[in-house]
C-alpha positions in Angstrom: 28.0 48.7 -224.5 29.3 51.5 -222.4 29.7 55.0 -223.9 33.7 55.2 -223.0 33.4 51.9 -225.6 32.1 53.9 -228.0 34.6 57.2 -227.3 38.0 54.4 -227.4 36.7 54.4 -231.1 37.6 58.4 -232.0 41.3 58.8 -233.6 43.0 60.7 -230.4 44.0 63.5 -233.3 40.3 63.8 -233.6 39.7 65.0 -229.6 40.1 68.3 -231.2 37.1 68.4 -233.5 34.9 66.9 -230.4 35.9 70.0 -228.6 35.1 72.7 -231.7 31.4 70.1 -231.9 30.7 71.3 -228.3 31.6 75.1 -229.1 29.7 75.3 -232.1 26.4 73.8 -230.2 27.0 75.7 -227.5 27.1 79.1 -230.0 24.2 77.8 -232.1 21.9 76.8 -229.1 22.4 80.5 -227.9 21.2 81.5 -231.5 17.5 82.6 -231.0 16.5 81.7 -234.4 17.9 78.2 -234.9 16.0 75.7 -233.6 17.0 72.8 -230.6 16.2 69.9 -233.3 18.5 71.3 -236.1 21.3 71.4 -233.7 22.4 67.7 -233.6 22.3 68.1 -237.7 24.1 70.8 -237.9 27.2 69.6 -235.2 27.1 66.2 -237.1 27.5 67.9 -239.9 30.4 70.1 -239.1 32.1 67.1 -237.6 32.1 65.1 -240.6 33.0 67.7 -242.5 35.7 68.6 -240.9 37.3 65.3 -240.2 36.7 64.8 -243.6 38.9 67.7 -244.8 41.6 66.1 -242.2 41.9 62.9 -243.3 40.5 62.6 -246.6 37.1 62.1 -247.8 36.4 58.3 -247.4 34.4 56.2 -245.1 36.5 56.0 -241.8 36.5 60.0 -241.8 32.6 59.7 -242.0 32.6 57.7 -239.4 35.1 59.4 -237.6 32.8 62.4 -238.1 29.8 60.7 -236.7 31.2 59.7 -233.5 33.3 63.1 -233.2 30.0 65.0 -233.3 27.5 62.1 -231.1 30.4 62.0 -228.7 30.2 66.1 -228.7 26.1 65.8 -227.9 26.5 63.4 -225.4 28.8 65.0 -223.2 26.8 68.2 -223.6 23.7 66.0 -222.5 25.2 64.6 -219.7 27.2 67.8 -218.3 23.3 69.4 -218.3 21.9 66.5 -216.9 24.4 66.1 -214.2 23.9 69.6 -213.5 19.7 69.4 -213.7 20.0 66.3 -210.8 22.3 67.8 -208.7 20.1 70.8 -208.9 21.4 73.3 -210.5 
């Protein structure tokens, strides 16, 4: 299954909270004292929680959630590891 599968999934309302995932990494892997492994928690977290407040608390906005904040970690991943093989 390709990724773009996966991201055809996300409510297009949602694209917002993917965007606000990738800040709020971005800020928290600049934090000194929060470590690299808590950051996936913390973004998944956010994202469901935040989803959750949109729509509802149920099961599609946990889901919705999930994918909004793996969606946000991926493209981080890739961006950096597009960057690393290029050479940057």
């Amino acid at each position: 299954m390709e990724w773009s599968i996966v991201s055809e999934f996300i409510k297009p309302e949602l694209l917002m909270v993917v965007a606000v995932c990738w800040i709020i990494g971005y800020v928290l892997k600049q934090t000194p004292r929060v470590p690299n492994w808590t950051i996936i928690y913390a973004v998944s977290l956010a994202a469901i929680l935040i989803v959750s407040f949109t729509l509802g608390f149920n099961v599609d906005s946990f889901l919705q959630g999930i994918l909004c904040g793996a969606v946000a970690v991926y493209g981080n991943q890739l961006v950096k590891q597009t960057r690393k093989g290029a050479g940057e």
